[in-house]
C-alpha positions in Angstrom: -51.5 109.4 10.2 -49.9 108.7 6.7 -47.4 111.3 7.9 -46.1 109.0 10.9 -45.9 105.7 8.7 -43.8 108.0 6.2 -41.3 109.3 8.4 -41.3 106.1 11.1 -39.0 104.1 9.0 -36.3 106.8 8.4 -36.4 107.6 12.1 -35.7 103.9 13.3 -33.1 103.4 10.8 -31.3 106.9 11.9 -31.2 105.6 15.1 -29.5 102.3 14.3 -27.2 104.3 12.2 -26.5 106.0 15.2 -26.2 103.5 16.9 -23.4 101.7 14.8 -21.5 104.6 14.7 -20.9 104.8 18.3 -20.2 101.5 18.6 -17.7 101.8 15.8 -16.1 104.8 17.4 -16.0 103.1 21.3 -14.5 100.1 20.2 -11.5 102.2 18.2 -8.2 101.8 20.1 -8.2 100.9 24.0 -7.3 97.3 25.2 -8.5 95.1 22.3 -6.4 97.6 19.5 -2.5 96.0 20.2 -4.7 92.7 19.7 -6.8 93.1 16.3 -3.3 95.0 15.0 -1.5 91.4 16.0 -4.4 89.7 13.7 -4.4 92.3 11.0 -0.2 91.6 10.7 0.2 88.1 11.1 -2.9 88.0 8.4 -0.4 90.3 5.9 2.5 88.1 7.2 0.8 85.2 6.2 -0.2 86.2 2.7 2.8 88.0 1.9 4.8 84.6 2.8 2.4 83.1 0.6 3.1 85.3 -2.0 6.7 85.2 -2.1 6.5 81.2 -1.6 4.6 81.1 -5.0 6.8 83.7 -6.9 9.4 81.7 -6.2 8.0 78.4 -7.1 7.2 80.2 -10.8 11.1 81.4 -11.0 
């Protein structure tokens, strides 16, 4: 039985790992992409504007 309890925890977490990856893989592109690439560029916008305000408030 010592064999089970060794390779039980490995198995369960394979599966999770599994798991993630599909999930990571489904969720790439499709409806919600045009959406999270919106977020992901006003987030750049923002910090770039952020940037450039403070450069120019050292000049």
């Amino acid at each position: 039985m010592d064999y089970v309890s060794a390779l039980l925890p490995p198995a369960v977490m394979a599966v999770f790992f599994i798991g993630v990856i599909r999930v990571i893989v489904k969720t790439q592109g499709g409806a919600n992409k045009a959406k999270e690439d919106a977020v992901v560029d006003a987030a750049l916008a923002r910090a770039e504007g952020a940037r450039q305000a403070s450069a120019a408030k050292d000049a």
